[in-house]
MDAnalysis code that builds the backbone (N, CA, C; Angstrom):
import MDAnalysis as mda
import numpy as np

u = mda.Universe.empty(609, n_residues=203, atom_resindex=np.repeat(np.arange(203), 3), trajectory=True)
u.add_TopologyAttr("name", ["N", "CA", "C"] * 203)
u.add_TopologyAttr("resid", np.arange(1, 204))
u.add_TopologyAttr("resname", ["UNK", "UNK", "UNK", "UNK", "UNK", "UNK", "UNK", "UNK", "UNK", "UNK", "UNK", "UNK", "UNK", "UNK", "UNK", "UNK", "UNK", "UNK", "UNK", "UNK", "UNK", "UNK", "UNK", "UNK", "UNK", "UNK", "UNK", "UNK", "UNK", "UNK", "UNK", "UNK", "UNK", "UNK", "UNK", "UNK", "UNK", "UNK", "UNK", "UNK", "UNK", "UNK", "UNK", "UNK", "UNK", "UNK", "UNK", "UNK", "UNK", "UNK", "UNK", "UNK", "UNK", "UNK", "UNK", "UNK", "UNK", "UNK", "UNK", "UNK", "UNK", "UNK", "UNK", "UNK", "UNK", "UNK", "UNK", "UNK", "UNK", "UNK", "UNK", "UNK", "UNK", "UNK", "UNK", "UNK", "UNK", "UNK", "UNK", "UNK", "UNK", "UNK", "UNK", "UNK", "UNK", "UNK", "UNK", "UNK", "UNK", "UNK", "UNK", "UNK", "UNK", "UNK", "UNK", "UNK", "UNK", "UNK", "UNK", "UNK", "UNK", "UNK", "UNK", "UNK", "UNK", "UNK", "UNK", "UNK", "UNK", "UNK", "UNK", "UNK", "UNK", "UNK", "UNK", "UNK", "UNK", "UNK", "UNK", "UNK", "UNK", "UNK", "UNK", "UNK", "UNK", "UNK", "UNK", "UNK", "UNK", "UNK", "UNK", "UNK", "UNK", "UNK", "UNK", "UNK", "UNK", "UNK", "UNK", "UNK", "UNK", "UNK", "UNK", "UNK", "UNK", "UNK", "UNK", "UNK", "UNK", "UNK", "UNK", "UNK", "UNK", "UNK", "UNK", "UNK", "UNK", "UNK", "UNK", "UNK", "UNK", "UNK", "UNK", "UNK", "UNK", "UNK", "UNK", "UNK", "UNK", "UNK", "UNK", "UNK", "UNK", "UNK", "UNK", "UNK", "UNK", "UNK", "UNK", "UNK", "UNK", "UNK", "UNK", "UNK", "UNK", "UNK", "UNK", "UNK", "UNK", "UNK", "UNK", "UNK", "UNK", "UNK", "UNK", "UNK", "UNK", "UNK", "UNK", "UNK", "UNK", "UNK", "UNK"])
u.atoms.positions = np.array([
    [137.011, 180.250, 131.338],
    [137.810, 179.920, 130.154],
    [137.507, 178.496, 129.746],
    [137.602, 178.164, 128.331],
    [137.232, 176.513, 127.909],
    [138.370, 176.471, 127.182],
    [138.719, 175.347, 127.789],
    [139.647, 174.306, 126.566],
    [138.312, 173.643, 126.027],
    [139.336, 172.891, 124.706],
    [138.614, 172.529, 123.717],
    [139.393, 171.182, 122.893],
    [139.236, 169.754, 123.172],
    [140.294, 169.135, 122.429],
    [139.524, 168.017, 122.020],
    [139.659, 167.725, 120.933],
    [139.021, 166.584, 120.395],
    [137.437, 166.417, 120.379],
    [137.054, 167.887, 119.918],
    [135.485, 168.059, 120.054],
    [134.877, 167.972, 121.354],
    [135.660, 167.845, 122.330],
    [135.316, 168.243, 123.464],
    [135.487, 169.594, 124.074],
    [134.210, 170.051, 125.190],
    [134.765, 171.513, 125.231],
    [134.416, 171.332, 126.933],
    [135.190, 171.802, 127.436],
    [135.380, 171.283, 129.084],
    [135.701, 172.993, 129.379],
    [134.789, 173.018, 130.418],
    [134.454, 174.628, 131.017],
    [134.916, 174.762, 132.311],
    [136.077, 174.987, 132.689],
    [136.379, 175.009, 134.179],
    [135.486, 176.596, 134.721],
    [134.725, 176.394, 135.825],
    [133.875, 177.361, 136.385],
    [134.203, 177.493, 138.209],
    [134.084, 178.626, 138.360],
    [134.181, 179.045, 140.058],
    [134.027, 177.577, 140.904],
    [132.559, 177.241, 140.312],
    [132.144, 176.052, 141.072],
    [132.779, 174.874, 141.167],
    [133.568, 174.776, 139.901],
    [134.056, 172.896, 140.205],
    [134.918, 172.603, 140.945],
    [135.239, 171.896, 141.100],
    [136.121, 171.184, 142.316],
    [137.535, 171.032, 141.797],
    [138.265, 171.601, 140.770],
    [139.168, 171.819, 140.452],
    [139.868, 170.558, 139.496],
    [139.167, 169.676, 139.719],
    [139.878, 168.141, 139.274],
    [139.684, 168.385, 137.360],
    [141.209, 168.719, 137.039],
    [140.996, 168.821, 135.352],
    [141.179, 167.549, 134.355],
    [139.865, 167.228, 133.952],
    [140.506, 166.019, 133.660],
    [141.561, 165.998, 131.829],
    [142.200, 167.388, 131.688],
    [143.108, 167.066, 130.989],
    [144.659, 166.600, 131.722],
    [144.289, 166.883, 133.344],
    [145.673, 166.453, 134.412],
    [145.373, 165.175, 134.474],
    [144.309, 164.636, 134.427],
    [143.313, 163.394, 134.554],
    [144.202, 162.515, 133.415],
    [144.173, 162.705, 132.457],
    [144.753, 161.885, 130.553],
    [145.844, 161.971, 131.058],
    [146.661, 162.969, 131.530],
    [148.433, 162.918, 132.360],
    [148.491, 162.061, 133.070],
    [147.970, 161.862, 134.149],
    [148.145, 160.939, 135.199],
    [147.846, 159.518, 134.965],
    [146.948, 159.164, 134.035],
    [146.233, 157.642, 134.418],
    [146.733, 157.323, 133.066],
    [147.855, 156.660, 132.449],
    [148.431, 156.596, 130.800],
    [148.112, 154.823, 130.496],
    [147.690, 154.080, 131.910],
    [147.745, 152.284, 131.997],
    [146.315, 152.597, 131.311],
    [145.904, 150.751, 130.932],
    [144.990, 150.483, 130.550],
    [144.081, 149.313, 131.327],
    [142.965, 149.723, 131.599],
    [142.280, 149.042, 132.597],
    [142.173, 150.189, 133.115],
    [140.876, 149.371, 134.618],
    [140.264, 150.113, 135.915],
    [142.087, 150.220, 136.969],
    [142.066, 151.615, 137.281],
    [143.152, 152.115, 138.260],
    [142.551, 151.448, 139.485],
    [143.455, 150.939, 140.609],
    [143.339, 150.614, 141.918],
    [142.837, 151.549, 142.726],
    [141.115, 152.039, 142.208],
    [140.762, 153.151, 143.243],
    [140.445, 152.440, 144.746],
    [139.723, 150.999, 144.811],
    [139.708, 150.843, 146.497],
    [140.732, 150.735, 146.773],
    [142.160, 150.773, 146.230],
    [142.958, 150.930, 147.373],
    [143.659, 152.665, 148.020],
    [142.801, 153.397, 147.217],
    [143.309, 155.063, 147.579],
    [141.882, 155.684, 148.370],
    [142.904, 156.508, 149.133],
    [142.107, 156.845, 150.410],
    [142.229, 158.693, 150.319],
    [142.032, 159.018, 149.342],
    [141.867, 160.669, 149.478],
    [141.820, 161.325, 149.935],
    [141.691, 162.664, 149.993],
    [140.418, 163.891, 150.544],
    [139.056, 164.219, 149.611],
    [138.122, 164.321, 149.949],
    [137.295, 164.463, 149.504],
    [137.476, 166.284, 149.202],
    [137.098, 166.248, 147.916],
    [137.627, 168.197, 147.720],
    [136.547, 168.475, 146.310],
    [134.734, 167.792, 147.064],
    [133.592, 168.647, 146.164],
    [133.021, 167.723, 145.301],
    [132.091, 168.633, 144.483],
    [131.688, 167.750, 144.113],
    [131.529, 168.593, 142.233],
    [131.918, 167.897, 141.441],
    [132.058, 167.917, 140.100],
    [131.032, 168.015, 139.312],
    [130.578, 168.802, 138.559],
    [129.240, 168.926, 137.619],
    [129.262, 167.980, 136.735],
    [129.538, 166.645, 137.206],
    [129.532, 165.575, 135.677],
    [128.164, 164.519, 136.034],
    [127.678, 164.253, 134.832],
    [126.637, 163.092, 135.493],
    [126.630, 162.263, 134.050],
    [126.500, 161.197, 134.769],
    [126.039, 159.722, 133.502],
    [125.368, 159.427, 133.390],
    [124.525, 159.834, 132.483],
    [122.822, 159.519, 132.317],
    [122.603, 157.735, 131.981],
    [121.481, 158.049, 132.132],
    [120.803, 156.015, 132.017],
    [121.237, 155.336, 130.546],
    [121.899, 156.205, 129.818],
    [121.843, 155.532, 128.709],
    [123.660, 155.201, 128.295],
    [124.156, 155.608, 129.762],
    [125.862, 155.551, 129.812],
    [126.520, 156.650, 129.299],
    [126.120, 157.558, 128.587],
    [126.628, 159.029, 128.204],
    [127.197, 159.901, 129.543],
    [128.387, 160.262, 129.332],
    [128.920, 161.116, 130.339],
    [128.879, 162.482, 129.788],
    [128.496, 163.464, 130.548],
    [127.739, 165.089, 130.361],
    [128.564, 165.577, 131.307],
    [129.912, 166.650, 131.099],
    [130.287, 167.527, 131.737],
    [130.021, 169.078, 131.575],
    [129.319, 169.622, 133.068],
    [128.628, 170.904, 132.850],
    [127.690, 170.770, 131.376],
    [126.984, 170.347, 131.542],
    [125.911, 170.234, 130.320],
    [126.465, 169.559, 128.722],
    [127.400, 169.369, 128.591],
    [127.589, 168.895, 127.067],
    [128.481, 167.481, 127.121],
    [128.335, 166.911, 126.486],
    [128.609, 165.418, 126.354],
    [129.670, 165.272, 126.206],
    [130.738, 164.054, 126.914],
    [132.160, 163.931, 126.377],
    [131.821, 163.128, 125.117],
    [132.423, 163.158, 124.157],
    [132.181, 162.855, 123.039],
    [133.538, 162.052, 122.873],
    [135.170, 162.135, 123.235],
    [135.733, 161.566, 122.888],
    [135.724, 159.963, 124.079],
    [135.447, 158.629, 123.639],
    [135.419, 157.586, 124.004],
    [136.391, 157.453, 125.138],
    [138.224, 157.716, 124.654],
    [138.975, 157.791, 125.099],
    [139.008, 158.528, 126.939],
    [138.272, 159.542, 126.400],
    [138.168, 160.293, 128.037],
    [137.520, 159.686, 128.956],
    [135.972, 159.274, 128.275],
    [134.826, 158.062, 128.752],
    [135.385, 157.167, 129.554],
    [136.328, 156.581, 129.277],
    [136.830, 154.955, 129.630],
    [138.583, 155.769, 130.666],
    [139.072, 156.634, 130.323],
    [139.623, 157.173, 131.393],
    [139.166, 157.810, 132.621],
    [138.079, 158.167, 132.587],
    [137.089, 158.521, 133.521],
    [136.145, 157.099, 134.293],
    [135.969, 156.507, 133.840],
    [135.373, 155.041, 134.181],
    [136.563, 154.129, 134.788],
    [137.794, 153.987, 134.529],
    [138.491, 153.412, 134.970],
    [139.230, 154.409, 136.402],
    [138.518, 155.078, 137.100],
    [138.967, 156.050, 138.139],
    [137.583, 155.786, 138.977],
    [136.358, 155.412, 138.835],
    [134.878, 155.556, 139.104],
    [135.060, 154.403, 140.802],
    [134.284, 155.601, 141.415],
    [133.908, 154.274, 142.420],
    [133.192, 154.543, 143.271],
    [132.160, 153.665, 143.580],
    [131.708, 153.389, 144.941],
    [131.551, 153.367, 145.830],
    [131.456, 154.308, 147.209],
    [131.683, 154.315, 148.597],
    [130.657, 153.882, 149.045],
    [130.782, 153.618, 150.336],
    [129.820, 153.307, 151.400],
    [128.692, 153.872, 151.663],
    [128.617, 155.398, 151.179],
    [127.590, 156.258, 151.442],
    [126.249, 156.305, 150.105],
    [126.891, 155.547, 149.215],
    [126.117, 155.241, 147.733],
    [126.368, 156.377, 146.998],
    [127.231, 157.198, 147.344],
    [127.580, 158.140, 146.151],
    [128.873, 157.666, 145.444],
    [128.847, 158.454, 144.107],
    [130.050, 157.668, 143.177],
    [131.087, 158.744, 142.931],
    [132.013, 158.585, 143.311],
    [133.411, 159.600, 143.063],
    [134.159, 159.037, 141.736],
    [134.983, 160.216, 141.485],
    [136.091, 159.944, 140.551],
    [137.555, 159.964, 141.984],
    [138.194, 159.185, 141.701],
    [139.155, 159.168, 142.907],
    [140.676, 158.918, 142.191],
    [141.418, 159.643, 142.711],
    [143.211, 159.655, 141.728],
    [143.702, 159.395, 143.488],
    [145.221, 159.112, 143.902],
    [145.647, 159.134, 144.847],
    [145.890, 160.601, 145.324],
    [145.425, 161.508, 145.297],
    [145.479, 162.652, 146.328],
    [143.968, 163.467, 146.114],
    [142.985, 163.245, 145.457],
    [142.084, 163.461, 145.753],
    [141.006, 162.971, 145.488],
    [139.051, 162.939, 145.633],
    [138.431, 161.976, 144.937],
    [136.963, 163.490, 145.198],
    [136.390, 163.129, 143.787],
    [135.418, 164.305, 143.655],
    [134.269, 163.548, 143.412],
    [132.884, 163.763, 143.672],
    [131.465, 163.424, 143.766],
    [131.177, 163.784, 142.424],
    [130.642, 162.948, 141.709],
    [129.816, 162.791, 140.772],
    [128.319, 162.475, 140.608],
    [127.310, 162.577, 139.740],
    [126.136, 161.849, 139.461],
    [125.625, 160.557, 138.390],
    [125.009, 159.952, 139.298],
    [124.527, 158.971, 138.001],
    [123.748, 158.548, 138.300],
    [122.267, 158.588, 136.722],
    [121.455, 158.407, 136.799],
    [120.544, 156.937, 137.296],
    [121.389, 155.855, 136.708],
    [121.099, 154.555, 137.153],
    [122.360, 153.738, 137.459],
    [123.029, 153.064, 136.343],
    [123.948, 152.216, 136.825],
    [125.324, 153.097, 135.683],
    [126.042, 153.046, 136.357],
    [127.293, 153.653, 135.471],
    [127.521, 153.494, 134.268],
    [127.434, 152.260, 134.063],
    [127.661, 151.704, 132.612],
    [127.157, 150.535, 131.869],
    [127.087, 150.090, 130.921],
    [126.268, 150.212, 130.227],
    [126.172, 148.709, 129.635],
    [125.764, 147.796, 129.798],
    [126.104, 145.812, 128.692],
    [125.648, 146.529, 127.370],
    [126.466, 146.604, 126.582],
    [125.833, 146.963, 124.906],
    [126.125, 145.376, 123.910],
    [126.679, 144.500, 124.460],
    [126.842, 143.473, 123.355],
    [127.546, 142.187, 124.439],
    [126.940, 140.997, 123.785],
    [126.692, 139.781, 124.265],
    [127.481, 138.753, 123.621],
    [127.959, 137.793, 124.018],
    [128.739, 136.320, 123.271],
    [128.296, 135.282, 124.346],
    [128.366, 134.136, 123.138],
    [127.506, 133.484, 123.877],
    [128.487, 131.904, 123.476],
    [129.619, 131.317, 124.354],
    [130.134, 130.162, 124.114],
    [129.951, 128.788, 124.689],
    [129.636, 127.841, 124.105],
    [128.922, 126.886, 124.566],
    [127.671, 126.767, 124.723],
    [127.347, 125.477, 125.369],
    [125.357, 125.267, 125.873],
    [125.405, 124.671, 127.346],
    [124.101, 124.637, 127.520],
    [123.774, 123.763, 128.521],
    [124.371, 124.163, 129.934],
    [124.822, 123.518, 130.772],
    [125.323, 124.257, 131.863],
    [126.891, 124.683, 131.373],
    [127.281, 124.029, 130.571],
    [128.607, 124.857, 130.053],
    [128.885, 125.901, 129.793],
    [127.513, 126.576, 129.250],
    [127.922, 127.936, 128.465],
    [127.977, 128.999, 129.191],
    [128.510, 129.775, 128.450],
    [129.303, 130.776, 129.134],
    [129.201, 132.095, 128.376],
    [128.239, 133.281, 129.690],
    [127.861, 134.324, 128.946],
    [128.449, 135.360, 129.344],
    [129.169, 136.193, 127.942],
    [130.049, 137.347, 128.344],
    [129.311, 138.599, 127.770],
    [129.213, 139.633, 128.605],
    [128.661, 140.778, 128.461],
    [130.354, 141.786, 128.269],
    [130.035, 142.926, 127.104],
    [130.708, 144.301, 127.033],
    [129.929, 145.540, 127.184],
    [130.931, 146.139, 128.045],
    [130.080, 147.436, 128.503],
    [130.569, 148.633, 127.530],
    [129.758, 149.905, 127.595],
    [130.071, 150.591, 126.501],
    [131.664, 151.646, 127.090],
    [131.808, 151.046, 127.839],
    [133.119, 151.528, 128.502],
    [134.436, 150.464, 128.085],
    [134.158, 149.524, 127.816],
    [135.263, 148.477, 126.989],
    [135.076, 147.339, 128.387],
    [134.530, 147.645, 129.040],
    [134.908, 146.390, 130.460],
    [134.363, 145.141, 130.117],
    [134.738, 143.828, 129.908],
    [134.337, 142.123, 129.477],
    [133.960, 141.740, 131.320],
    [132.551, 141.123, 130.949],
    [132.317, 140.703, 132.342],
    [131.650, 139.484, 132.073],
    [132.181, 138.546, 132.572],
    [132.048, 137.271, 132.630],
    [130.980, 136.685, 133.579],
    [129.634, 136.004, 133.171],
    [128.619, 136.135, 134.103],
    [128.663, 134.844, 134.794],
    [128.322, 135.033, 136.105],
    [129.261, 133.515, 137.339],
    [128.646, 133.883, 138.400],
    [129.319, 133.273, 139.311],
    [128.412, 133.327, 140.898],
    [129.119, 134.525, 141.195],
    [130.127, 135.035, 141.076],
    [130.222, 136.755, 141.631],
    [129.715, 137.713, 140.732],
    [129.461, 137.077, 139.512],
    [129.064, 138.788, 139.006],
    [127.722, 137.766, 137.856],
    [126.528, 137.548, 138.802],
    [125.247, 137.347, 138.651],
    [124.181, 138.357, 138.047],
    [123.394, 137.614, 136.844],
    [122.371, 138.406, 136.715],
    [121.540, 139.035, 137.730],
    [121.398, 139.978, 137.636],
    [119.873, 140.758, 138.679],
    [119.032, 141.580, 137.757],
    [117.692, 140.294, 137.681],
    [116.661, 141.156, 137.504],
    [115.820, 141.886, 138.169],
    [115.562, 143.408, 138.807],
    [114.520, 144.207, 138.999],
    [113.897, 144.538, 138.149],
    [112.588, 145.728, 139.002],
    [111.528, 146.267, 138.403],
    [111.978, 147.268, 138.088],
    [111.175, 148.293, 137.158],
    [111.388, 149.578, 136.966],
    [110.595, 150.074, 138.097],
    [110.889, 151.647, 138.962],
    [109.881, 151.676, 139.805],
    [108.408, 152.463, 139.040],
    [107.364, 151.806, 139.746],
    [105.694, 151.874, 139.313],
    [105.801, 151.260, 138.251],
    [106.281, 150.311, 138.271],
    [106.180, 149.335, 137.076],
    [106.438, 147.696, 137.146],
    [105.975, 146.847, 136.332],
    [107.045, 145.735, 136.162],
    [107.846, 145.768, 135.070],
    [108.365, 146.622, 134.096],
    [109.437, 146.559, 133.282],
    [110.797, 146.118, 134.131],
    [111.434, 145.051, 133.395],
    [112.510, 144.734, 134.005],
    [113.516, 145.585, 133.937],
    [114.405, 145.719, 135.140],
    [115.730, 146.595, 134.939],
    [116.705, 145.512, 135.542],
    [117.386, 145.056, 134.367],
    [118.389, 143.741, 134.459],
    [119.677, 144.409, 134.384],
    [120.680, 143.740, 135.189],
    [121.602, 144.182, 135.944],
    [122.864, 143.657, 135.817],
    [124.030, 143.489, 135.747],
    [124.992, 142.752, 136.010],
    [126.500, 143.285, 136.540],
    [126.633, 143.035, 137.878],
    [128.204, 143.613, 138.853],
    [128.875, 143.643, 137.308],
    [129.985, 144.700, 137.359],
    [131.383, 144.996, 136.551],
    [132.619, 144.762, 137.799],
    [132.696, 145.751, 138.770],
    [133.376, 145.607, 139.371],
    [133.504, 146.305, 140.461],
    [133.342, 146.315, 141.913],
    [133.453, 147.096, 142.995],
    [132.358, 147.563, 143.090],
    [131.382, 146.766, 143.022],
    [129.855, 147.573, 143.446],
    [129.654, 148.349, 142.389],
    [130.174, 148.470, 141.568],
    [129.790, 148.912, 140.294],
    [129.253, 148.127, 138.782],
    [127.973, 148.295, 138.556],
    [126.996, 148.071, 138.006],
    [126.645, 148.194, 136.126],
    [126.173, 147.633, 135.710],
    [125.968, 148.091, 134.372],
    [124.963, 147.742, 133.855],
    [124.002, 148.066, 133.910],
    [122.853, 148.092, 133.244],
    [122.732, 147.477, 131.641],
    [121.918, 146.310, 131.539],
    [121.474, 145.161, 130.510],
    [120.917, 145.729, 129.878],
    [121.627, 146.798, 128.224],
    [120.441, 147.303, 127.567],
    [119.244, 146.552, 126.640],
    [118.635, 147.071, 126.570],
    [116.984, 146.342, 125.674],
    [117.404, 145.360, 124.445],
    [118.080, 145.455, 123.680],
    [118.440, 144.682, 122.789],
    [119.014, 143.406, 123.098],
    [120.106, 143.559, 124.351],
    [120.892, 142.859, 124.890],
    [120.306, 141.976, 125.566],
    [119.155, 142.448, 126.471],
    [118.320, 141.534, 126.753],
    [117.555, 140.795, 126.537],
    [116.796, 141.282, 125.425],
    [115.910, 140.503, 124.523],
    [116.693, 139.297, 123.975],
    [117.792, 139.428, 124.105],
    [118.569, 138.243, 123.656],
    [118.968, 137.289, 124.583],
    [119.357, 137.774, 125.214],
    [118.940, 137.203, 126.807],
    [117.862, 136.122, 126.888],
    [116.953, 136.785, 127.062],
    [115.429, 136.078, 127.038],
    [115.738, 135.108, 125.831],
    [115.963, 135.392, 124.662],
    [115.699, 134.037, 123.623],
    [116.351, 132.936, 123.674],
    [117.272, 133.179, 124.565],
    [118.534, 132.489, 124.733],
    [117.925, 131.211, 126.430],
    [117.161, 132.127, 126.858],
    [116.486, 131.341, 128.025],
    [115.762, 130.118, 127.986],
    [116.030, 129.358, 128.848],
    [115.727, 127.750, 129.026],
    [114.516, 128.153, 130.365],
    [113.431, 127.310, 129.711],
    [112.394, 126.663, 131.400],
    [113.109, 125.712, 132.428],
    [112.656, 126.013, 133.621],
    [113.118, 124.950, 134.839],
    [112.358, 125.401, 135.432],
    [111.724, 124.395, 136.362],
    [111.359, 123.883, 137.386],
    [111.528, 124.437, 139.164],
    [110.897, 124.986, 139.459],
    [111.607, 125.520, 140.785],
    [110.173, 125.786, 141.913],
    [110.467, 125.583, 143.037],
    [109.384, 125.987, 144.062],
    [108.702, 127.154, 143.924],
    [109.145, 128.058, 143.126],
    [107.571, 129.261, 142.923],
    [107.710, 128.637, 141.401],
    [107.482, 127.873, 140.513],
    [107.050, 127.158, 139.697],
    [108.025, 127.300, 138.417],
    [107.481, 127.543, 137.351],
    [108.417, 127.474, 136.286],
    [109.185, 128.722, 136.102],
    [110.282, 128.795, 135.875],
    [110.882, 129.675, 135.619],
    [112.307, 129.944, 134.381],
    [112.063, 131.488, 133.683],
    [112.746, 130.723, 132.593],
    [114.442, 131.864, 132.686],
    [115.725, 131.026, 132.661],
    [116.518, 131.513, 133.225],
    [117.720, 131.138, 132.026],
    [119.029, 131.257, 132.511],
    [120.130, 130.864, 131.490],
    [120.876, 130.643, 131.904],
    [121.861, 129.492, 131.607],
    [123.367, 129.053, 132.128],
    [124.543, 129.565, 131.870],
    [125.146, 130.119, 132.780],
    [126.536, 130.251, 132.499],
    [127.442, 130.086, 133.415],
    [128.696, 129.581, 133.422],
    [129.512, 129.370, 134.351],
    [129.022, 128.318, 135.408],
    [128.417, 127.663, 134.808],
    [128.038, 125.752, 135.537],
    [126.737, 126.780, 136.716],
    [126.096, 127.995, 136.578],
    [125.118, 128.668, 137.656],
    [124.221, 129.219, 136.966],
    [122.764, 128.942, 137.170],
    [121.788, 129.241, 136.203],
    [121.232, 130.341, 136.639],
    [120.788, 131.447, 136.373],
    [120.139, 132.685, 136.855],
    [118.878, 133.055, 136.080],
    [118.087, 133.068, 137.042],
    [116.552, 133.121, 136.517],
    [116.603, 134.755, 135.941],
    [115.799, 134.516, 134.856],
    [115.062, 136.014, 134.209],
    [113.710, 136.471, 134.932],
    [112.990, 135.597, 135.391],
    [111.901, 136.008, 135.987],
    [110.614, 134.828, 135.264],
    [109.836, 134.482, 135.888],
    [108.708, 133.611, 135.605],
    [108.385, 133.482, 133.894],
    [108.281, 132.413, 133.436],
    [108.208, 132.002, 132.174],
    [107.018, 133.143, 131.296],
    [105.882, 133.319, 131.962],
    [104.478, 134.428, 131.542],
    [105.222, 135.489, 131.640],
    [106.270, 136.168, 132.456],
    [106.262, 137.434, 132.593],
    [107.481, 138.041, 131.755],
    [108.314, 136.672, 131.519],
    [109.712, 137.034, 130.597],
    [109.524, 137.194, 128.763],
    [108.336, 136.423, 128.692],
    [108.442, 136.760, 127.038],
    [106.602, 137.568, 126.632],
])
């Protein structure tokens, strides 16, 4: 049987793990990420949902389309020890997929200069992350590649991926310095400078 609400069409099947997330919109009514490290569940399966690389959430094959569910579903998301990512409520927590990093930097502000300034990333989930010595740029590679896959903590080991636009701005925004593997061109924020990667290889 499918419900159907708000152009969404959600297919409960034999297989899923029972977790509905129209009980899901009942339960979680606050705004913000819910206190999932502090709930300790049962683990009861694992859920046909996955978040592809581009931050789109796909239940049983078709896309949530309403935002609202997106960001109620993201504010439940977490992290365990084992590197898999659950949705977790206080009486149960279900296994999910995701393709790279959960979510997503879609837009940048940029206040102040110099070591003053101060760079704030938004994720396409609504989360403001303030870039500092806990939640640091990380640039990697793509693998078999050097395309960068730039990075920045949200919250709880949870990740959001620097999209292409976002970065490119990034980069223009980058200052040269000086450093023992040689020049490198990086950006200030929060009085802590974080390299982009070698001056030749960043632009």
């Amino acid at each position: 049987m499918a419900a159907t609400k708000g152009g969404d069409r959600i297919t409960k099947s034999k297989s899923s793990s029972g977790l509905d997330p129209f009980q899901l919109v009942s339960q979680f009514k606050q705004r913000g990420p819910a206190p999932v490290h502090l709930w300790d569940p049962p683990y009861c399966g694992e859920m046909d949902m996955l978040i592809a690389r581009d931050g789109s959430w796909i239940h049983e094959g078709r896309p949530i389309k309403r935002q609202a569910m997106v960001k109620l579903f993201a504010s439940i998301l977490r992290l365990d020890e084992d590197q898999h990512y659950y949705l977790v409520t206080p009486v149960e927590k279900v296994r999910i997929r995701v393709e790279d990093c959960p979510f997503v930097a879609i837009a940048m502000e940029v206040d102040g200069s110099g070591e003053e300034q101060i760079i704030r990333f938004t994720t396409n989930t609504g989360d403001s992350v303030i870039v500092d010595a806990a939640h640091p740029i990380q640039i990697e590679t793509e693998p078999g590649g050097e395309t960068p896959h730039p990075m920045v903590p949200v919250r709880h080991g949870l990740n959001a991926l620097i999209n292409r636009a976002v970065f490119y701005r990034l980069v223009d925004l980058g200052v040269e310095r000086s450093t023992d593997n040689g020049e490198v061109l990086g950006v200030w924020s929060s009085h802590c400078f974080f390299e982009l990667g070698s001056q030749h290889s960043s632009t």
